[in-house]
VOLOLO-344282 format. One record per residue (C-alpha): residue number from 0; residue in one letter; x, y, z. Coordinates in Angstrom, 3 decimals. Layout:
# residues N
(NUM; 'a'; (X; Y; Z))
...
END
This chain:
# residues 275
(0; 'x'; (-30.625; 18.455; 9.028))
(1; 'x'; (-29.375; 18.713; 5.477))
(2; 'x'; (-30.635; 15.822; 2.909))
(3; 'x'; (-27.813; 12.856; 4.112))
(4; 'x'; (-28.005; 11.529; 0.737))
(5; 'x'; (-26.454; 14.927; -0.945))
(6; 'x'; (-24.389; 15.216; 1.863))
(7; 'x'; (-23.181; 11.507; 1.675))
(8; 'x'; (-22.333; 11.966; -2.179))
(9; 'x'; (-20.385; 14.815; -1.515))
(10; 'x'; (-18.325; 12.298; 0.817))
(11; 'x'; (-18.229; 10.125; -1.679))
(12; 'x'; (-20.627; 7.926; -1.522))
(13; 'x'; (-23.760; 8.297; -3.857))
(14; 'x'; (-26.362; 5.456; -3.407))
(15; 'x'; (-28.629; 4.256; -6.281))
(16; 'x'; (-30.894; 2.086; -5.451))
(17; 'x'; (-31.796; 0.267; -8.755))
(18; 'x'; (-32.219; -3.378; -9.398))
(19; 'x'; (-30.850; -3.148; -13.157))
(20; 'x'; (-27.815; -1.590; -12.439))
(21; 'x'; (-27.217; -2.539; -9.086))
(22; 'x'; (-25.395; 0.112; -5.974))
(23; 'x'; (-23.026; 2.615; -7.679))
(24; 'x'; (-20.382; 4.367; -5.788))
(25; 'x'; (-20.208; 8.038; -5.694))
(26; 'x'; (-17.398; 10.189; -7.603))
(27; 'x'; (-14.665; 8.066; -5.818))
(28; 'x'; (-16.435; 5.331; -7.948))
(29; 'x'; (-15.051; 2.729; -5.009))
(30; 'x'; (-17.239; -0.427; -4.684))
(31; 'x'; (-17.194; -1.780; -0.941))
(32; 'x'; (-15.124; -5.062; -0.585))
(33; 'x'; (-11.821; -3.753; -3.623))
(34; 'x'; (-9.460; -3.515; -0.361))
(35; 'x'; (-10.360; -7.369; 0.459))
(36; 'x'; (-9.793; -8.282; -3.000))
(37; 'x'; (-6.462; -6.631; -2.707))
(38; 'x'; (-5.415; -8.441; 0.136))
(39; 'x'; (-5.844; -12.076; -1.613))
(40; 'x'; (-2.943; -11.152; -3.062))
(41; 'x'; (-0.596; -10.563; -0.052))
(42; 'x'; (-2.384; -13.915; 2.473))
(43; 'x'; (-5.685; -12.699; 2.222))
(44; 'x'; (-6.936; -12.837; 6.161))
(45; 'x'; (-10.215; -14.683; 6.456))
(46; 'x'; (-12.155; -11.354; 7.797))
(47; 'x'; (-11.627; -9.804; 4.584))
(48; 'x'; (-11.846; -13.147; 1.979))
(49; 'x'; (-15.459; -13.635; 3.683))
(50; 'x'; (-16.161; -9.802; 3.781))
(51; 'x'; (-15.461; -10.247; -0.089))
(52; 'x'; (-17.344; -12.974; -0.799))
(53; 'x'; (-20.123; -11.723; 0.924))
(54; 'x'; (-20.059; -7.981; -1.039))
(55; 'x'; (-19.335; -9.325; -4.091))
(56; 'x'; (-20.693; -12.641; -4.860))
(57; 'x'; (-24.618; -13.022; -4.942))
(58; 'x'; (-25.908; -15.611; -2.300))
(59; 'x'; (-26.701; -19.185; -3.471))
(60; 'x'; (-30.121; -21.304; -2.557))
(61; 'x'; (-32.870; -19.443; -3.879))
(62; 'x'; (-34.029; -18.285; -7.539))
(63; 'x'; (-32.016; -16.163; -9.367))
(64; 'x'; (-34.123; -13.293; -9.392))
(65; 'x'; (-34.891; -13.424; -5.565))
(66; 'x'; (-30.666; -13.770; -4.957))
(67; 'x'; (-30.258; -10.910; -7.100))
(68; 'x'; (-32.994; -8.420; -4.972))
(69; 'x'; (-30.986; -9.946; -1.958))
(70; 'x'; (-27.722; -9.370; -3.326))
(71; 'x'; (-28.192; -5.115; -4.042))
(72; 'x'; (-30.259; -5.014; -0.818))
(73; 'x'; (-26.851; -6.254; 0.656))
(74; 'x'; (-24.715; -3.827; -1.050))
(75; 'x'; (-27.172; -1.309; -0.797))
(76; 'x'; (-27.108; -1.203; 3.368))
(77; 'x'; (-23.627; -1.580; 3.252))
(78; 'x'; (-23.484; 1.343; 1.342))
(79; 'x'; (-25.501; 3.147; 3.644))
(80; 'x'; (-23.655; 1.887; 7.188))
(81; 'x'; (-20.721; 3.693; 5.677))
(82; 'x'; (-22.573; 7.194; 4.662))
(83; 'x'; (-24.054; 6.747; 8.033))
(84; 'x'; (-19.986; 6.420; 9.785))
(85; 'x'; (-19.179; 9.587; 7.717))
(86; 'x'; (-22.231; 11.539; 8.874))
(87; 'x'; (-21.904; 10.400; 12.394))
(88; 'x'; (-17.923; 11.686; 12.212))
(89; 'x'; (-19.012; 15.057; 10.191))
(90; 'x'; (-21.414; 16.165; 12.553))
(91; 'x'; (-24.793; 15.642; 11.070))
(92; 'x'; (-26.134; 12.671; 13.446))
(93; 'x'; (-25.165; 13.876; 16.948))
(94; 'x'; (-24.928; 11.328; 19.742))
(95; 'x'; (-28.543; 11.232; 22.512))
(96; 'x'; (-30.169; 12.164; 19.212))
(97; 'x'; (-32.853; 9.531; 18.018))
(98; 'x'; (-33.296; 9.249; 14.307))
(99; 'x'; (-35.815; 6.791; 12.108))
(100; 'x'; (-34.987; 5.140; 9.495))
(101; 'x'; (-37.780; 6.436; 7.393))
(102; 'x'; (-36.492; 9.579; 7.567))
(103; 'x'; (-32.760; 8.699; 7.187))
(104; 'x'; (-34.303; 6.655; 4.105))
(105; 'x'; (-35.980; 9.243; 2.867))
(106; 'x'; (-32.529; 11.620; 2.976))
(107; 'x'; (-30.964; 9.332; 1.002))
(108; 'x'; (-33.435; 8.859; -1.353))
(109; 'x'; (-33.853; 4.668; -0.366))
(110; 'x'; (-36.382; 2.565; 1.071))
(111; 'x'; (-36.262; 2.096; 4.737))
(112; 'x'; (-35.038; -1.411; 4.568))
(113; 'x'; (-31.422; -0.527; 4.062))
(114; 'x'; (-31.475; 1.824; 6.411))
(115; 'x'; (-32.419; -0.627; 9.330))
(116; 'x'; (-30.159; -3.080; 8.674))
(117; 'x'; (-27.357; -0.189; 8.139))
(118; 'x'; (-28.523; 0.382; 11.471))
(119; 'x'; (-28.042; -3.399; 12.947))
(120; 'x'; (-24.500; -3.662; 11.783))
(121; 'x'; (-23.589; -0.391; 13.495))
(122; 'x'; (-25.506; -1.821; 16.547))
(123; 'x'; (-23.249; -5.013; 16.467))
(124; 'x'; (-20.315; -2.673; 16.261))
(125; 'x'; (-21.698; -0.925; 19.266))
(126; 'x'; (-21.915; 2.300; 17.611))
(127; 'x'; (-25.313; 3.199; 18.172))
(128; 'x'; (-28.102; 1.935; 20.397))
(129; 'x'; (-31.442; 0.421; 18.935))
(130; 'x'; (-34.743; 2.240; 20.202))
(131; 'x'; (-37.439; 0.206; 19.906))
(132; 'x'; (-40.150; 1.045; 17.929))
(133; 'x'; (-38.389; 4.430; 17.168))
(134; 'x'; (-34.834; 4.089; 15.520))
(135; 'x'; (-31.293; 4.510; 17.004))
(136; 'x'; (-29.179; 6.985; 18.370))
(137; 'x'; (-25.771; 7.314; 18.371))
(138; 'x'; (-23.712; 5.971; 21.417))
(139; 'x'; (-22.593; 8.613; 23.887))
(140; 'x'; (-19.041; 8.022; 25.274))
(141; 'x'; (-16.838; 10.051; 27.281))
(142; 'x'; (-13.723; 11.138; 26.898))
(143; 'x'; (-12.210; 8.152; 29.066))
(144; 'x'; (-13.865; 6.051; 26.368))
(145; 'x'; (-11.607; 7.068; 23.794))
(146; 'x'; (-8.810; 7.531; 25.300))
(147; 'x'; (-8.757; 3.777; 26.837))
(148; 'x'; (-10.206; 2.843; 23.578))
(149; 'x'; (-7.008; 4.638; 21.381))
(150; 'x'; (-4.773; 3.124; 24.362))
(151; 'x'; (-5.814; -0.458; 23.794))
(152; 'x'; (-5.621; 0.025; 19.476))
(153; 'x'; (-1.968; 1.129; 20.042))
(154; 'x'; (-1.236; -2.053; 22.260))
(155; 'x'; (-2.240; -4.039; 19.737))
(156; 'x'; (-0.608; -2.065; 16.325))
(157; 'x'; (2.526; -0.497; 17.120))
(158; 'x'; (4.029; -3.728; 18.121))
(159; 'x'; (3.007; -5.631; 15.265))
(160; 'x'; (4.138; -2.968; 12.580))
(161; 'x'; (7.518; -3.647; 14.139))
(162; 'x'; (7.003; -7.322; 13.781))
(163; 'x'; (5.542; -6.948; 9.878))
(164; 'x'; (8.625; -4.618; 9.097))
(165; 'x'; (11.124; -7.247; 10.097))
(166; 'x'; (8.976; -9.896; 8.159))
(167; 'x'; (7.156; -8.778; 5.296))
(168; 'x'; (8.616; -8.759; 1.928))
(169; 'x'; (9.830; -5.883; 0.333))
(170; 'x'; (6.769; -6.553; -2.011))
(171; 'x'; (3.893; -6.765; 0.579))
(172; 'x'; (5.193; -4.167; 2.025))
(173; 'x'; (5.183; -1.634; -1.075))
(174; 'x'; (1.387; -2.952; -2.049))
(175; 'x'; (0.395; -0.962; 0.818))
(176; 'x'; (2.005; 2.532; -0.990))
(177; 'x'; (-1.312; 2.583; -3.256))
(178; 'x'; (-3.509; 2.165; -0.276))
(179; 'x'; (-2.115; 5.115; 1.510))
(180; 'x'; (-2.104; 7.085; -1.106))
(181; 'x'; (-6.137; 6.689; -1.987))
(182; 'x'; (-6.220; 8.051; 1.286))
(183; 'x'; (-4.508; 11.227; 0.783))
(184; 'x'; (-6.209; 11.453; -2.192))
(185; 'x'; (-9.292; 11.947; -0.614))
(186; 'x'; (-7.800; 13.855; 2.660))
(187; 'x'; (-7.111; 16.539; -0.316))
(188; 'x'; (-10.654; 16.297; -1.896))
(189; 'x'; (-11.965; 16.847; 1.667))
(190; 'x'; (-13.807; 13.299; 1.324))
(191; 'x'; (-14.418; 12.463; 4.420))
(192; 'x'; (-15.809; 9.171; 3.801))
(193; 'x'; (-13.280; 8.297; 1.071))
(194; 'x'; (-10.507; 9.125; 3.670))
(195; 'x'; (-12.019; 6.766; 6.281))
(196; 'x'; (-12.630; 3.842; 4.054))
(197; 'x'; (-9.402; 4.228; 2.427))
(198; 'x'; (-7.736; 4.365; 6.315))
(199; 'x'; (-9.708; 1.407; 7.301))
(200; 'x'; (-8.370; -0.426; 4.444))
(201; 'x'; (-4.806; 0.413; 4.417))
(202; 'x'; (-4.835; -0.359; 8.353))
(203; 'x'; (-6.470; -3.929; 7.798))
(204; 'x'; (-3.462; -4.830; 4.615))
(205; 'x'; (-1.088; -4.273; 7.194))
(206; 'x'; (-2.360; -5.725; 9.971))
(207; 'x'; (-3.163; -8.619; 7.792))
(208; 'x'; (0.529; -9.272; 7.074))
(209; 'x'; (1.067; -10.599; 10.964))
(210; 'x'; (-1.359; -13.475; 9.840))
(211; 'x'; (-3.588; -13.308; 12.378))
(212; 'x'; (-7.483; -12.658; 11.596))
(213; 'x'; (-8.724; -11.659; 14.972))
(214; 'x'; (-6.009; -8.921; 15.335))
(215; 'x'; (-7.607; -7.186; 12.395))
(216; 'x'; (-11.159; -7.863; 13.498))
(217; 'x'; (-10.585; -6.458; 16.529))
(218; 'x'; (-8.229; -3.350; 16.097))
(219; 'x'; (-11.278; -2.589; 12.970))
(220; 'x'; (-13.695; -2.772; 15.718))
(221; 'x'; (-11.524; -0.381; 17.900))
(222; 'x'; (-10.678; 2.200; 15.163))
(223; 'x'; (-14.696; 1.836; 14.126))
(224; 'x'; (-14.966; 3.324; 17.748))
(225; 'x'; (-12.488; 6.271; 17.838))
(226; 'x'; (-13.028; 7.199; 14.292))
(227; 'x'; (-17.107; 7.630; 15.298))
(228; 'x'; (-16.630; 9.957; 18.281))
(229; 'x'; (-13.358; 11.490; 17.481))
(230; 'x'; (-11.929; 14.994; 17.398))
(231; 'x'; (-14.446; 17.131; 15.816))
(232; 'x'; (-11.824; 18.525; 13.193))
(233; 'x'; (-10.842; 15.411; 11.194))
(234; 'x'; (-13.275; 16.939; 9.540))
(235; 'x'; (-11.073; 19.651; 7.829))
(236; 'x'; (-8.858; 18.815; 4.889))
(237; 'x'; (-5.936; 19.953; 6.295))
(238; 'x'; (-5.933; 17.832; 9.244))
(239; 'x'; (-6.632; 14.918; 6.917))
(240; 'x'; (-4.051; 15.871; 5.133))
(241; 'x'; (-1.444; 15.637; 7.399))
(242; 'x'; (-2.955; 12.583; 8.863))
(243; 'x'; (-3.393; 10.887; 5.515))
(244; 'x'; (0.390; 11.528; 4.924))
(245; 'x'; (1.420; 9.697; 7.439))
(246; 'x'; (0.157; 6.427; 6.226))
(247; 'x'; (3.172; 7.376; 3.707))
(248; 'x'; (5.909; 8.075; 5.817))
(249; 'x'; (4.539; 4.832; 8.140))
(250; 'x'; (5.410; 2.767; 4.257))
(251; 'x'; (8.883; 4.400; 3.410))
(252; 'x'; (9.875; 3.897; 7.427))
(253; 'x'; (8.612; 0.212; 7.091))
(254; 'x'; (10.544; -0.291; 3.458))
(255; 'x'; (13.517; 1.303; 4.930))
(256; 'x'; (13.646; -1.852; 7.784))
(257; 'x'; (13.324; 0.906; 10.113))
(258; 'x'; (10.904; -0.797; 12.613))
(259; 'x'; (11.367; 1.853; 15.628))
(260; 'x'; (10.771; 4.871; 13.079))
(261; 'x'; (7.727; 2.860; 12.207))
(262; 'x'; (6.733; 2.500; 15.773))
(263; 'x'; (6.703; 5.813; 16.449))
(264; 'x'; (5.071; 7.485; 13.263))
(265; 'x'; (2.228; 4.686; 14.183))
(266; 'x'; (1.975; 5.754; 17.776))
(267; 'x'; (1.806; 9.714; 16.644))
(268; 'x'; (-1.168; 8.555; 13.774))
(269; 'x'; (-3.031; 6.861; 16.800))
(270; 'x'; (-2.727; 10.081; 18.866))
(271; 'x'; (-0.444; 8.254; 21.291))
(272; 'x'; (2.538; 9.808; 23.006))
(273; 'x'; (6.220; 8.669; 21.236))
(274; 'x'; (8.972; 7.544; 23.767))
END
């Protein structure tokens, strides 16, 4: 296997592991948490304001120095949960496969600590299963799996982007333009793990505009899912292109009022068949 932490920076996502400077972002230069600072400013959902707060805000009750250790070590295995999605989705960590955290750490140049609780939070997102005294491995699913999986995430969002285009404001509606664009951004640097974070965040704005904090936590948890075990070609730019660009046409559909266009350039980005 190729040396993740290479790998990962060439998805954008370098991790530095220094208690002066703290966790730097890779050539993107994105710091985890900017999309939940972003949505403060449309009705910021609870998921993301404590998300936020969590990423970027050291935690109180202890001495400064100690809160500071805690506070990288927090960004730093967020960092690496999310090099871990990307490597998961390009092929390098293959599901039945079990993998240590010593020598994921040492691929990304780390200590092992952030790699185990990486590893947690992907177990709490049922993403891979813990192996005691060994590591994890990623989940196995079958095909079924995703497809009731991507059936249940439509359920939930192409309704409600019908309901946010007849109620947003023409101004929430155009803050997601920037979002969607990051994304094809990195769809044409072939940044596989810019693309996904960027997707993840423009899908949580919207979704955040219905007002309702458990829709987002759960169709996240969903698309966590799918995106993990999906179609082996995301991988290629061109296919991220095109997938990318439809988080555009899904905005200039939605600014038009045109909430059945919307519908069904959402149900084709989910993979879903369109009435």
């Amino acid at each position: 296997m190729a040396k993740l932490g290479l790998v990962a920076a060439g998805l954008g996502v370098t991790l530095v592991p220094t208690l002066a400077a703290g966790v730097t972002c890779g050539a993107a230069g994105r710091p985890v948490g900017r999309a939940a600072g972003r949505a403060a400013s449309s009705g910021e959902t609870a998921v993301a304001h404590n998300e936020r707060v969590h990423q970027d805000q050291p935690p109180q009750g202890a001495p400064s120095s100690i809160r500071s250790l805690k506070f990288v070590q927090d960004r730093l295995s967020l960092q690496v949960a999310r090099a871990l999605r990307a490597a998961v989705v390009s092929g390098e960590l293959q599901p039945g496969v079990v993998y240590s955290a010593p020598s994921l750490a040492a691929d990304f140049g780390v200590s092992a600590t952030p790699v185990r609780e990486a590893m947690l939070v992907l177990a709490r997102e049922g993403l891979v299963e813990i192996v005691r005294n060994k590591g994890f491995r990623i989940t196995e699913t079958t095909e079924r799996d995703l497809a009731d999986w991507s059936e249940v995430r439509a359920l939930l969002e192409v309704p409600t982007v019908a309901r946010v285009t007849a109620r947003a404001t023409p101004e929430q509606l155009a803050a997601l333009r920037p979002l969607a664009e990051q994304g094809v951004a990195a769809a044409e640097q072939g940044d596989l793990a810019g693309y996904l974070a960027a997707d993840g965040e423009f899908h949580a704005a919207l979704l955040a505009l219905a007002g309702n904090a458990r829709l987002v936590e759960t169709v996240a948890d969903l698309a966590n899912r799918t995106r993990l075990h999906g179609p082996a070609g995301l991988d290629r730019t061109g296919d991220l292109r095109a997938v990318a660009a439809q988080h555009l046409e899904l905005v200039e559909l939605m600014l038009a009022g045109d909430a059945a266009g919307a519908q069904r350039c959402l149900a084709r980005h989910l993979g879903q068949p369109v009435d």
